[in-house]
MOPAC internal coordinates of N, CA, C and O (Angstrom, degrees):
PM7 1SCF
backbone

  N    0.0000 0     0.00 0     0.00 0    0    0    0
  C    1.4417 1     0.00 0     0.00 0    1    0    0
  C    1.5318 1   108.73 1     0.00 0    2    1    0
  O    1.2310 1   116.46 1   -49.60 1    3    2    1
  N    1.3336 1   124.33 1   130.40 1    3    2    1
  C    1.2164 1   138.07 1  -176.82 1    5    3    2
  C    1.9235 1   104.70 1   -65.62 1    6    5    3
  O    1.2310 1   115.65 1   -26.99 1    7    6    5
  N    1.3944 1   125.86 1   153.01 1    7    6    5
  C    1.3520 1   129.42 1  -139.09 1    9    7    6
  C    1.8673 1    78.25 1  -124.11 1   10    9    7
  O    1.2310 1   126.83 1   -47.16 1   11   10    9
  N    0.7747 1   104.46 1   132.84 1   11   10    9
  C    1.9863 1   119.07 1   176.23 1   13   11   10
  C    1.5647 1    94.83 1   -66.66 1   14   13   11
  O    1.2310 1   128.79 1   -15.17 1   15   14   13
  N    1.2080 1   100.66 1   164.83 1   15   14   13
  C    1.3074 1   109.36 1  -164.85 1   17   15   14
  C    1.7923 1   110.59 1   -79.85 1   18   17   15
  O    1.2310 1   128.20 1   141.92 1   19   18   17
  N    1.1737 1   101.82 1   -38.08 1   19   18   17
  C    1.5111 1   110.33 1   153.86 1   21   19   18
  C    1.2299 1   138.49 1   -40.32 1   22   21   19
  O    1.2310 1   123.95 1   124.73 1   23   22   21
  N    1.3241 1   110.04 1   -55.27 1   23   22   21
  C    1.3083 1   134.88 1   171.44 1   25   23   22
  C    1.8998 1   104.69 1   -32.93 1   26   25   23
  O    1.2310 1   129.99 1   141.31 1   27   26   25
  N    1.3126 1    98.34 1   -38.69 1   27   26   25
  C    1.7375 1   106.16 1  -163.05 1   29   27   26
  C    1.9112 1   103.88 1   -94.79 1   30   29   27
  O    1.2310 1   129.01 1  -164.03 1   31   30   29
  N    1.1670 1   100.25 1    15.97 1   31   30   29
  C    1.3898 1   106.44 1  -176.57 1   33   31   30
  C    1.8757 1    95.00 1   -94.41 1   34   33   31
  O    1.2310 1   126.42 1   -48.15 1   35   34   33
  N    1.6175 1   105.26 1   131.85 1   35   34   33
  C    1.6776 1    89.77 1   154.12 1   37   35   34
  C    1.3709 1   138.20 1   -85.74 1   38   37   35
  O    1.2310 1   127.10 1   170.36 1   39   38   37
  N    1.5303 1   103.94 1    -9.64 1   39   38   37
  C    1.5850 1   104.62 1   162.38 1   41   39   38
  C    1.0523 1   142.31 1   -40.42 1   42   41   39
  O    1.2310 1   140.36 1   123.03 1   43   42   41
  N    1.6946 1    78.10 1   -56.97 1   43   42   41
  C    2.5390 1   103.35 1   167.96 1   45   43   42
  C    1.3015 1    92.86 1   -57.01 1   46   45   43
  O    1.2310 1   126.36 1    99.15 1   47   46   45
  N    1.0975 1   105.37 1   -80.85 1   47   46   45
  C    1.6535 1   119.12 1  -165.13 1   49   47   46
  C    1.9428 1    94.52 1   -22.74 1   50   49   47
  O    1.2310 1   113.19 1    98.44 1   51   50   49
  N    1.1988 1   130.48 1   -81.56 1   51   50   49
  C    1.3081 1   124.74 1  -170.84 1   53   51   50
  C    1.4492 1   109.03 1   -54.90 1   54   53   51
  O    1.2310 1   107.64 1   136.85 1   55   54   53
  N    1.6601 1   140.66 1   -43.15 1   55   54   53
  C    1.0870 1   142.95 1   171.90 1   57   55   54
  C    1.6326 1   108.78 1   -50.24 1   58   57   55
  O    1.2310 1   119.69 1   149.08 1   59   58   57
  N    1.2938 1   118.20 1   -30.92 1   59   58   57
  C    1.4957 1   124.85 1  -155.82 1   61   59   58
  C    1.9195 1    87.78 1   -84.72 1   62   61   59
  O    1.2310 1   127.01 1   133.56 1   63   62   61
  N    1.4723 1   104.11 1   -46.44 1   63   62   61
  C    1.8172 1   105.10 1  -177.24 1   65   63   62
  C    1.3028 1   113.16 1   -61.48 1   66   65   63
  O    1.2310 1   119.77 1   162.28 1   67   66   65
  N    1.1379 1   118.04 1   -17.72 1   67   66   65
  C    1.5733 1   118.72 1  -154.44 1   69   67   66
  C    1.4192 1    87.96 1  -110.42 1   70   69   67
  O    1.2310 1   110.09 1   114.78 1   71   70   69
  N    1.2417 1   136.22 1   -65.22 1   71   70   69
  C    1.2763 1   112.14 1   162.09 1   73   71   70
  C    1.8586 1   143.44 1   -37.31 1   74   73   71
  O    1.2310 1   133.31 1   157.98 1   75   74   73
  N    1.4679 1    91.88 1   -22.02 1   75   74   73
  C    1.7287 1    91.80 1  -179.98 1   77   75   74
  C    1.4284 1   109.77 1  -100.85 1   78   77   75
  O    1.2310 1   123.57 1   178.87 1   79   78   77
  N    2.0115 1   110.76 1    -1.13 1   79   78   77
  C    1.7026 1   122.75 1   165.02 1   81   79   78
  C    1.6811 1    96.78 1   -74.03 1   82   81   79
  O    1.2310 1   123.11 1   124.64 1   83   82   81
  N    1.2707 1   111.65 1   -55.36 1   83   82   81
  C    1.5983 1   100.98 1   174.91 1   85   83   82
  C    1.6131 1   130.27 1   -53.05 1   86   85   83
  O    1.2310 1   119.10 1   138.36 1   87   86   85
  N    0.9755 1   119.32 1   -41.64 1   87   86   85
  C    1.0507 1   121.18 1   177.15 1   89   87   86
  C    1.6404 1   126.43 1   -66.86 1   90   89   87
  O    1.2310 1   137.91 1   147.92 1   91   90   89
  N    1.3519 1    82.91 1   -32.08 1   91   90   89
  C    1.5112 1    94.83 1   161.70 1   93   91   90
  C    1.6254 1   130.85 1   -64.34 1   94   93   91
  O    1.2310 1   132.12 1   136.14 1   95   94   93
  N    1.4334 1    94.20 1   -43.86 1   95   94   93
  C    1.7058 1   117.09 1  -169.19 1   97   95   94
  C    1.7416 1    98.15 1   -83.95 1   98   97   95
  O    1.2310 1   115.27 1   165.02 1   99   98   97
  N    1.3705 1   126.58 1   -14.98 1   99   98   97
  C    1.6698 1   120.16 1   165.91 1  101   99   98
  C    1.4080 1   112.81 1   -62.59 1  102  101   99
  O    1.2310 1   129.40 1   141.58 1  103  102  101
  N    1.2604 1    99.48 1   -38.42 1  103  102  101
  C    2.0357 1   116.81 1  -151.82 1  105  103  102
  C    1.6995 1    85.67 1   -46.39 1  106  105  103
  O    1.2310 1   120.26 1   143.51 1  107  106  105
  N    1.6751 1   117.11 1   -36.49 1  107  106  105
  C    1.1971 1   115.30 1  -151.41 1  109  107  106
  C    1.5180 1   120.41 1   -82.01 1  110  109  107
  O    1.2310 1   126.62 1   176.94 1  111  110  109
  N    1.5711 1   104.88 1    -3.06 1  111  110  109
  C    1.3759 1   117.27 1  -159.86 1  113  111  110
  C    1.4763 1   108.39 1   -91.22 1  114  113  111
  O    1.2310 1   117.52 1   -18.80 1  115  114  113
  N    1.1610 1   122.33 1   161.20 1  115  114  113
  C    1.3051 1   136.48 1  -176.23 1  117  115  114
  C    1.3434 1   115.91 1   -50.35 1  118  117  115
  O    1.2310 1   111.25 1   -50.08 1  119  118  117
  N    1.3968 1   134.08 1   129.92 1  119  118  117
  C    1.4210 1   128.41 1  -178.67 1  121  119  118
  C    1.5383 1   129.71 1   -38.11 1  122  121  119
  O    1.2310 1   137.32 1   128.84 1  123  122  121
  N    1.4338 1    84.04 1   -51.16 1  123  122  121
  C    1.5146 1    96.02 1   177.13 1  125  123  122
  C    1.2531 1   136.84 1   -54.47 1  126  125  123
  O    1.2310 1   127.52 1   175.68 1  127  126  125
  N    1.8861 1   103.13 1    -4.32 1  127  126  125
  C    1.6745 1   127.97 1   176.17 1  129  127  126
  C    1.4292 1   116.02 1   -84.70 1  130  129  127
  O    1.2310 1   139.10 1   145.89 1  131  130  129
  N    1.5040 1    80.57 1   -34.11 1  131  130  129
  C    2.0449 1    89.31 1   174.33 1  133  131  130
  C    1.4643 1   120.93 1    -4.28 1  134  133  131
  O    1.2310 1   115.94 1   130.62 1  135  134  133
  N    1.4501 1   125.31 1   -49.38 1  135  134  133
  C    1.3036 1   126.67 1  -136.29 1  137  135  134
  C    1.5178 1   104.42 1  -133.67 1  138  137  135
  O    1.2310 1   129.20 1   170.46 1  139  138  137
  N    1.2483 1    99.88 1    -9.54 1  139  138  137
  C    1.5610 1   126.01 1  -160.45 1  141  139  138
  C    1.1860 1    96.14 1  -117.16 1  142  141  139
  O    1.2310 1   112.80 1    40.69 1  143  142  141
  N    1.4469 1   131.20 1  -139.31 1  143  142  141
  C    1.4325 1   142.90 1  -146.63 1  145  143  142
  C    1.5935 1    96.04 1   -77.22 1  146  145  143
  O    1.2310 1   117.23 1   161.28 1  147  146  145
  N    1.6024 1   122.87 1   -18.72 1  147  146  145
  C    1.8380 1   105.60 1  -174.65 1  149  147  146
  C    1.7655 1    87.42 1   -75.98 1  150  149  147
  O    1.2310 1   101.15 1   136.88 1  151  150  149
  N    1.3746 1   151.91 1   -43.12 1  151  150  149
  C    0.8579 1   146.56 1  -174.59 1  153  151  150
  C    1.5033 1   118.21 1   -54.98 1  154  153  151
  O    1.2310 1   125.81 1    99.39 1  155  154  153
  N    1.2333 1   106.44 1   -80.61 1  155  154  153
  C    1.6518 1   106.03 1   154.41 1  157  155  154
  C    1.4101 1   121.12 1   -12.33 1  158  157  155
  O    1.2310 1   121.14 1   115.29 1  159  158  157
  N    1.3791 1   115.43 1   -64.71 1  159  158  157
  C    1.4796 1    95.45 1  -171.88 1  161  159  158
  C    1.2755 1   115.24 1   -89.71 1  162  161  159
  O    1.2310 1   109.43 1   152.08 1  163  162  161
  N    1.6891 1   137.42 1   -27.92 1  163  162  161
  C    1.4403 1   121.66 1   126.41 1  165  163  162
  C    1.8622 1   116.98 1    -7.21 1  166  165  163
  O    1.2310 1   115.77 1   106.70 1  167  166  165
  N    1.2191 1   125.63 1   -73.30 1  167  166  165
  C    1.5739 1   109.61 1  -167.91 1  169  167  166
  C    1.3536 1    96.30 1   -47.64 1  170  169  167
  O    1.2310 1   127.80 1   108.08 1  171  170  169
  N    1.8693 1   102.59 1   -71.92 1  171  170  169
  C    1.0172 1    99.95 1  -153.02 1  173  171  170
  C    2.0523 1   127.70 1   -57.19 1  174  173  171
  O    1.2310 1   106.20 1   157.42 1  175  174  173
  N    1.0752 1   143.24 1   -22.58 1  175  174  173
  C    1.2391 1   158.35 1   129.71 1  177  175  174
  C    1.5388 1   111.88 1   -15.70 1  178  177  175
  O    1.2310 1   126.56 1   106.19 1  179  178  177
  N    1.4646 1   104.99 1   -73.81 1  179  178  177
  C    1.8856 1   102.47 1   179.36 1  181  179  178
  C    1.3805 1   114.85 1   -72.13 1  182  181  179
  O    1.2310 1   121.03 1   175.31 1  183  182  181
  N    1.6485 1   115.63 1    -4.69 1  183  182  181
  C    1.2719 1   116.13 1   157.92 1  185  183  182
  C    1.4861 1   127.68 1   -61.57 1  186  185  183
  O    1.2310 1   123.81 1   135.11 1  187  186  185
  N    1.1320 1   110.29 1   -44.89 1  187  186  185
  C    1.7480 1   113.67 1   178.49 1  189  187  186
  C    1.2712 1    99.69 1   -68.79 1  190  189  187
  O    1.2310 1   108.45 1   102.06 1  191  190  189
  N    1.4717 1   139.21 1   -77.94 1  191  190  189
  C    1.5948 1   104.33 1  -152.07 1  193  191  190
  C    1.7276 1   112.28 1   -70.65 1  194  193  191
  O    1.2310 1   121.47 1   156.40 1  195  194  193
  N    1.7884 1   114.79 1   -23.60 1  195  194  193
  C    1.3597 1    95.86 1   159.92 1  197  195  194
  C    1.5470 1   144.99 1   -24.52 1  198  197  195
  O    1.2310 1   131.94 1   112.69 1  199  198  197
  N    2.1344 1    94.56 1   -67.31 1  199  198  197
  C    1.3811 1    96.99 1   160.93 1  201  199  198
  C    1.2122 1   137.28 1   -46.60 1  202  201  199
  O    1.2310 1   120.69 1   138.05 1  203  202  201
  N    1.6161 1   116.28 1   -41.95 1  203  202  201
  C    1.4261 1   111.92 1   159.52 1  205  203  202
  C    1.1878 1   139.60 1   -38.28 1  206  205  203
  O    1.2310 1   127.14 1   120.04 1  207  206  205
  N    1.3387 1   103.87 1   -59.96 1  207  206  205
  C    1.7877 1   116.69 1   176.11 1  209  207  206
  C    1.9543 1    89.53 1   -58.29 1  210  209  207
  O    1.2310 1   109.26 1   151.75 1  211  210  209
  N    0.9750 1   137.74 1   -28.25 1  211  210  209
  C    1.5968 1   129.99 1  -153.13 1  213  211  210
  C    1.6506 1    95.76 1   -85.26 1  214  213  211
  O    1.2310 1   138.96 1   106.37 1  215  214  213
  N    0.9917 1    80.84 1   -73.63 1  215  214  213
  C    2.0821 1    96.33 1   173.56 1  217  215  214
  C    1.3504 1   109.07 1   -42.50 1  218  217  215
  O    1.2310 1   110.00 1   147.71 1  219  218  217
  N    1.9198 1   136.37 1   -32.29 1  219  218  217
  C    1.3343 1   132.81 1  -161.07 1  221  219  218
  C    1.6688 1   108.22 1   -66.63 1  222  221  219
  O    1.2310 1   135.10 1   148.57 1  223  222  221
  N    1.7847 1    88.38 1   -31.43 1  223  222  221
  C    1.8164 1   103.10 1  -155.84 1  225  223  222
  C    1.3951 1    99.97 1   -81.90 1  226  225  223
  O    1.2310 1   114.73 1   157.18 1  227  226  225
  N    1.4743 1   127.60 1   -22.82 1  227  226  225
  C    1.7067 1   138.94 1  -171.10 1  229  227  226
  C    1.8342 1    95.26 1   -46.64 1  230  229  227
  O    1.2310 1   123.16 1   -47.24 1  231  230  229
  N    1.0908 1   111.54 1   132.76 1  231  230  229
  C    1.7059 1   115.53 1   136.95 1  233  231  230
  C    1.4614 1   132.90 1   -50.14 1  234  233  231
  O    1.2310 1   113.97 1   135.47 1  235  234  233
  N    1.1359 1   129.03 1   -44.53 1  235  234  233
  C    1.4985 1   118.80 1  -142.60 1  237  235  234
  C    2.1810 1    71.45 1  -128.30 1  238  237  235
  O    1.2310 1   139.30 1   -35.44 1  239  238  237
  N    1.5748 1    80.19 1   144.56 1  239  238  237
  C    1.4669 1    95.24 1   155.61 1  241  239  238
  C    1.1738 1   132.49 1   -39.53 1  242  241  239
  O    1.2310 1   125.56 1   126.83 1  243  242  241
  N    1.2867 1   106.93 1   -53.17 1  243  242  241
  C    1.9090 1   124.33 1  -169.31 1  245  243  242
  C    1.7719 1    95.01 1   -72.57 1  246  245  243
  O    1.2310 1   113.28 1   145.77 1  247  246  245
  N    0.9884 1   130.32 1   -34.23 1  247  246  245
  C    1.4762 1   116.03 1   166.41 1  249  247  246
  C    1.1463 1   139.67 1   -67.39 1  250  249  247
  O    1.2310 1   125.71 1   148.43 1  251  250  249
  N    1.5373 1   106.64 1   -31.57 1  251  250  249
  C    1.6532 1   133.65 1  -175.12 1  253  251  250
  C    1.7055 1    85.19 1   -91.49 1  254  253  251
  O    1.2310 1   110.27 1   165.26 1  255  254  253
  N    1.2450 1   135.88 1   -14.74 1  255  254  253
  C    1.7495 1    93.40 1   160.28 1  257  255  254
  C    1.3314 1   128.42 1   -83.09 1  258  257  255
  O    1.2310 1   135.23 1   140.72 1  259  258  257
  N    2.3099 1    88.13 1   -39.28 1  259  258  257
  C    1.8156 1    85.18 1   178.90 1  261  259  258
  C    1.4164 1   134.41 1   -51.26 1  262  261  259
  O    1.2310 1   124.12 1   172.97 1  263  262  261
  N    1.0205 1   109.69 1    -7.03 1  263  262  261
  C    1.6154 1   120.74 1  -174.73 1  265  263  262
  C    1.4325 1   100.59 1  -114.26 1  266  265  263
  O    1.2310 1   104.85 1  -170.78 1  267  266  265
  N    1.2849 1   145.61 1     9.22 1  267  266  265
  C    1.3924 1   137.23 1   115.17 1  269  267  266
  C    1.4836 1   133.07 1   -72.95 1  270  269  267
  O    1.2310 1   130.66 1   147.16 1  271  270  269
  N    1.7468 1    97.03 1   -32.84 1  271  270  269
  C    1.5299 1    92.53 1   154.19 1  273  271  270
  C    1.4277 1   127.78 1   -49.33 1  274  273  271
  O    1.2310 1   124.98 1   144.73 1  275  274  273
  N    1.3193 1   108.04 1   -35.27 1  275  274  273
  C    1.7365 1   109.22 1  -176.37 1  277  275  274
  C    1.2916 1   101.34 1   -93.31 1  278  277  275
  O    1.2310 1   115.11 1  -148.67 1  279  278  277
  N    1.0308 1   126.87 1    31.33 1  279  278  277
  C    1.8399 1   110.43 1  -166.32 1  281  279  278
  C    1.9099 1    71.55 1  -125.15 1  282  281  279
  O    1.2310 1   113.21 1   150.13 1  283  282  281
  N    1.6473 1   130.45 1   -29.87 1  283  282  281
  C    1.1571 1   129.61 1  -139.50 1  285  283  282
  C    1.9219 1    82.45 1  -101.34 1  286  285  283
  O    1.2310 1   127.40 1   133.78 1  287  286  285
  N    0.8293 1   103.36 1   -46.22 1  287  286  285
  C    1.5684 1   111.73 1   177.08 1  289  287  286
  C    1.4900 1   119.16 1   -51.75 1  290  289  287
  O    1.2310 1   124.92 1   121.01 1  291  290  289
  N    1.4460 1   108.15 1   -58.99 1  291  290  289
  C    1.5654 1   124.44 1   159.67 1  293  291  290
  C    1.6405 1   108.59 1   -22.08 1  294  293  291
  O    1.2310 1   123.23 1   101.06 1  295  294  293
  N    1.5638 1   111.42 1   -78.94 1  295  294  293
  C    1.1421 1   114.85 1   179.75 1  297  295  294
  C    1.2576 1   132.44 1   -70.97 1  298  297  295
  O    1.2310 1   116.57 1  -173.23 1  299  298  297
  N    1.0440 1   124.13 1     6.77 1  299  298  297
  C    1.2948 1   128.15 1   147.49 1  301  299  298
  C    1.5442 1   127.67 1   -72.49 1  302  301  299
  O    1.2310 1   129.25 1   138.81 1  303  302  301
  N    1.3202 1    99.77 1   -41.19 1  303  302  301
  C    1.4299 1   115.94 1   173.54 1  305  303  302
  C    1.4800 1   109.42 1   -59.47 1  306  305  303
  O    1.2310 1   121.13 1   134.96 1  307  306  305
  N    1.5188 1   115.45 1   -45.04 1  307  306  305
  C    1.5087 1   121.83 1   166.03 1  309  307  306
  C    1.5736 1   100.71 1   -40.06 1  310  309  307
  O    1.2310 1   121.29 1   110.59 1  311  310  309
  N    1.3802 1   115.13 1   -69.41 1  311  310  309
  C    1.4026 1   120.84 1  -165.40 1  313  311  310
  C    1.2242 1   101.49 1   -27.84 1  314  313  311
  O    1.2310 1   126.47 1    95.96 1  315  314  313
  N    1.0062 1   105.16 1   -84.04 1  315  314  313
  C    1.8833 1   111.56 1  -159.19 1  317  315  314
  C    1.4435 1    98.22 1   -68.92 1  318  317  315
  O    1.2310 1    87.78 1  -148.76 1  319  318  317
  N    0.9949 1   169.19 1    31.24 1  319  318  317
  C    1.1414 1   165.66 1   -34.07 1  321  319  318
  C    1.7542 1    96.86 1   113.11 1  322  321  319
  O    1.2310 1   128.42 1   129.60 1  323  322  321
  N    1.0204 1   101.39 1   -50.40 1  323  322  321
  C    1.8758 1   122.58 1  -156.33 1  325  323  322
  C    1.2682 1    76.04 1   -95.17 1  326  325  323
  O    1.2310 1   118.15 1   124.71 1  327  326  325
  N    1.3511 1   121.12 1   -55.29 1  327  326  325
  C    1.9356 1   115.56 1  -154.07 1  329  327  326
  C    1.5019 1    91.83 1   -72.97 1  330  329  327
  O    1.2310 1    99.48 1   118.35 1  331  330  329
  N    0.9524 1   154.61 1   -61.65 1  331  330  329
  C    1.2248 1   144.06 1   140.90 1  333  331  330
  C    1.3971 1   133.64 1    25.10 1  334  333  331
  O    1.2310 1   123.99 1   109.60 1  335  334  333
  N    0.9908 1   109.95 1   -70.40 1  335  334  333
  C    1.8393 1   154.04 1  -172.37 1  337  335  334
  C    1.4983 1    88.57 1   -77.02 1  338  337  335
  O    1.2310 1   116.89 1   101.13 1  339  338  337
  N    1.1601 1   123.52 1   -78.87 1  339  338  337
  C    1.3925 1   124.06 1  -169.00 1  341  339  338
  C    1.7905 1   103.37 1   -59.13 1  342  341  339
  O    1.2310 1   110.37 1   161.74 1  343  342  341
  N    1.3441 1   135.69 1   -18.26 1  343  342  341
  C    1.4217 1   121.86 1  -164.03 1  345  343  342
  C    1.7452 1    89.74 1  -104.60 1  346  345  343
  O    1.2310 1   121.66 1   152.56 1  347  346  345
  N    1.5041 1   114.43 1   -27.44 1  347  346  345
  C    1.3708 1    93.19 1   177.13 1  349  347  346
  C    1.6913 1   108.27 1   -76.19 1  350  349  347
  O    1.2310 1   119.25 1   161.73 1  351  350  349
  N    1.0832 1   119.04 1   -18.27 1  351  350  349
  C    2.0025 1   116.36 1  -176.35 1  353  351  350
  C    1.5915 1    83.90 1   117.77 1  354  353  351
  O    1.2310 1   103.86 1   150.76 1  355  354  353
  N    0.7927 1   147.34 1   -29.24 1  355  354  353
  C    1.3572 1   125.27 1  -159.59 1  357  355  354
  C    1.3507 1   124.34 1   -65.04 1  358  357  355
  O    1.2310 1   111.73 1   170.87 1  359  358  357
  N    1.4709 1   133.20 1    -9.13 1  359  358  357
  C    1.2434 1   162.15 1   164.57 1  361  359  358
  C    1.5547 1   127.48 1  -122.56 1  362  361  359
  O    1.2310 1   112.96 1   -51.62 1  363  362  361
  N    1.5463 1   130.90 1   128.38 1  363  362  361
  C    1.6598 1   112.02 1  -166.73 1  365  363  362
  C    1.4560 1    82.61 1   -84.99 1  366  365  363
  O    1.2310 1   129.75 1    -3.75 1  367  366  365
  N    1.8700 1    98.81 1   176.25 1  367  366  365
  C    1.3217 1    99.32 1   161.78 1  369  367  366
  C    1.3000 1   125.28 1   -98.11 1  370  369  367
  O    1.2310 1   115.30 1  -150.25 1  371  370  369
  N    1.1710 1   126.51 1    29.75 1  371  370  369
  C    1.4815 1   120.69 1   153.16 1  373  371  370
  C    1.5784 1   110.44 1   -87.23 1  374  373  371
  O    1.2310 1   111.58 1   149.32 1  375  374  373
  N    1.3715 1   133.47 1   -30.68 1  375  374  373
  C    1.3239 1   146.75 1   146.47 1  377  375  374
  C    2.0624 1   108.05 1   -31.55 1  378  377  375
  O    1.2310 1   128.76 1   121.14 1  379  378  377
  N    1.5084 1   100.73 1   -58.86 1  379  378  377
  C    1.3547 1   116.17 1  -162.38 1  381  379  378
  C    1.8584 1    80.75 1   -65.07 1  382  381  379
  O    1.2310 1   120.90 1   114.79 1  383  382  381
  N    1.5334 1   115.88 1   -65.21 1  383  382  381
  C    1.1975 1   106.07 1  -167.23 1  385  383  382
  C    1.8454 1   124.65 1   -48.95 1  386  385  383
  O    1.2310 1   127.03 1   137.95 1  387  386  385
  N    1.1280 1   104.08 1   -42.05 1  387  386  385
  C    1.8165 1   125.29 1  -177.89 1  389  387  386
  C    1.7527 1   107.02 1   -45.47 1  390  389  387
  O    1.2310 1   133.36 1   124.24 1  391  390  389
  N    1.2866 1    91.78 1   -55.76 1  391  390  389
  C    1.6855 1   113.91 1   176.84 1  393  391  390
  C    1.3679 1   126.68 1   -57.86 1  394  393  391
  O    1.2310 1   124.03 1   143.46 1  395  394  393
  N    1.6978 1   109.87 1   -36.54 1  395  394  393
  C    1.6767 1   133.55 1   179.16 1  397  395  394
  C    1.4190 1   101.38 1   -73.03 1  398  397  395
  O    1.2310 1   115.60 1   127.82 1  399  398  397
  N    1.5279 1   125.96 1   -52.18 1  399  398  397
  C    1.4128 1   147.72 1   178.70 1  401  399  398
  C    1.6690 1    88.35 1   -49.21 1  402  401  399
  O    1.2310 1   115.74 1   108.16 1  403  402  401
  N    1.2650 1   125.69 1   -71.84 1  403  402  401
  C    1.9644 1   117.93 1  -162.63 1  405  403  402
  C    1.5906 1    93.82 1   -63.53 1  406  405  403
  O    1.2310 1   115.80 1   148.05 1  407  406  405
  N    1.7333 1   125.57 1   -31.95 1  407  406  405
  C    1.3568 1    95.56 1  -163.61 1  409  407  406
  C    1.7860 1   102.51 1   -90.20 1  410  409  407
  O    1.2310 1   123.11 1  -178.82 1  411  410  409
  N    1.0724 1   111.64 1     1.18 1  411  410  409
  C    1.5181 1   118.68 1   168.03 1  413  411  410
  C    1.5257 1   110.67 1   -51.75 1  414  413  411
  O    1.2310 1   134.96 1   121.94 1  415  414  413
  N    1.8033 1    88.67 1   -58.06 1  415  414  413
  C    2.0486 1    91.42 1   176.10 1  417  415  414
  C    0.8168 1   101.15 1   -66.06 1  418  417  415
  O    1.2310 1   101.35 1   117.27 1  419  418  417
  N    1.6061 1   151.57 1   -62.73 1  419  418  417
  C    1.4093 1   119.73 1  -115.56 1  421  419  418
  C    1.8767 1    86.89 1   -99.03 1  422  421  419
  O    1.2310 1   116.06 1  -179.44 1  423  422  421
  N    1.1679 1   125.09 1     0.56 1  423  422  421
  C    1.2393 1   146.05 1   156.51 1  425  423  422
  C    1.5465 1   106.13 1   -31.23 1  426  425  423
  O    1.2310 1   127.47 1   106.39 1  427  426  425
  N    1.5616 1   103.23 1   -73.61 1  427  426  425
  C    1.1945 1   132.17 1  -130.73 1  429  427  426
  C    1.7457 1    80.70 1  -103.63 1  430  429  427
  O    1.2310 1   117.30 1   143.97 1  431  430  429
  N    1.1695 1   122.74 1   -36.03 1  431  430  429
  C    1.6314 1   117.00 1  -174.80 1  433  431  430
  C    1.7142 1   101.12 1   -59.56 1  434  433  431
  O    1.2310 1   126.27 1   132.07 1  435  434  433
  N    1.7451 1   105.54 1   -47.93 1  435  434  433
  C    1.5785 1   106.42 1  -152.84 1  437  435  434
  C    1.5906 1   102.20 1   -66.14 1  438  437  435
  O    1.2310 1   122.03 1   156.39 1  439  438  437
  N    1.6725 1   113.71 1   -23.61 1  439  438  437
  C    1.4454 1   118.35 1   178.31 1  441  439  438
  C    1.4010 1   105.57 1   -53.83 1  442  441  439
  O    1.2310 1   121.22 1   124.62 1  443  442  441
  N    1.5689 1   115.26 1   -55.38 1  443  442  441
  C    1.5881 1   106.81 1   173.63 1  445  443  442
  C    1.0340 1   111.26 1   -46.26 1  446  445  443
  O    1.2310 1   113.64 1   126.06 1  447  446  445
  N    1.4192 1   129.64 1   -53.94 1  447  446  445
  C    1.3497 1   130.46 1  -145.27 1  449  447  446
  C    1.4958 1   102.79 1   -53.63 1  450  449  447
  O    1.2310 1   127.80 1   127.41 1  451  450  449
  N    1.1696 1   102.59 1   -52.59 1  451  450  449
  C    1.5006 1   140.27 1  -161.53 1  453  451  450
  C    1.9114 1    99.14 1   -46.59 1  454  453  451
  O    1.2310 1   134.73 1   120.97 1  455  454  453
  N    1.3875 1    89.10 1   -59.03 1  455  454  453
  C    1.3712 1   115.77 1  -174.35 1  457  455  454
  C    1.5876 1   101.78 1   -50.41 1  458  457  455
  O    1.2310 1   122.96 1   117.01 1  459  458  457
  N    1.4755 1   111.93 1   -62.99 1  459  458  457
  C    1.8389 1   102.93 1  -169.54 1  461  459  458
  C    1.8638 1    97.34 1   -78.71 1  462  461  459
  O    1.2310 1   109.38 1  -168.93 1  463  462  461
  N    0.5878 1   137.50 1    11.07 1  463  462  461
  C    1.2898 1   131.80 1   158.56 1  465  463  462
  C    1.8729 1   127.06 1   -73.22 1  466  465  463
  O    1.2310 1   129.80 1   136.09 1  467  466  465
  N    1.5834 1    98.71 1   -43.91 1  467  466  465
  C    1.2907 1   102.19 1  -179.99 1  469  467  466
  C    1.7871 1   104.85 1   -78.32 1  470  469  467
  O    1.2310 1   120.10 1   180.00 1  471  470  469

């Protein structure tokens, strides 16, 4: 089967890991988060490489950023999200740190991205 055009991006590709580390690392949280912060950081997480793949398919420049703008926003929201997580106990901080480190890259990828786009 032929690979989407996305698929061949390393941004997604790192956005896509870091989202399926989160999703993983909620499962573990207290019930009572369910609905609350495990959700939250679920959106926010499958938000970034979403936006990516969303923004890849745009025509015009000015579209393909706003939808890295929101992919850049997303993960921030993750961030503190995590800082969060780690101040209630629900995450250690070597966890908090591991997690800060991927959103550093995929940070630092979308800046490129960002960059050959304009």
């Amino acid at each position: 089967m032929k690979k989407r055009h996305y698929e061949q991006l390393i941004v997604w590709q790192e956005a896509h890991k870091l989202c399926l580390r989160v999703y993983e690392l909620v499962d573990r949280f207290p019930s009572k988060e369910r609905f609350g912060l495990c959700s939250q950081m679920r959106r926010s997480a499958s938000s970034v490489p979403t936006n990516i793949v969303e923004g890849n398919v745009k025509r015009s420049a000015r579209e393909k950023l706003h939808f890295i703008e929101h992919a850049e926003s997303s993960l921030e929201e993750l961030d503190y999200q995590l800082f969060l997580s780690r101040d209630l106990g629900y995450i250690t901080s070597e966890e908090f740190e591991s997690l800060r480190g991927d959103i550093n890259r995929v940070s630092y990828l979308l800046t490129k991205f960002r960059a050959g786009i304009v």
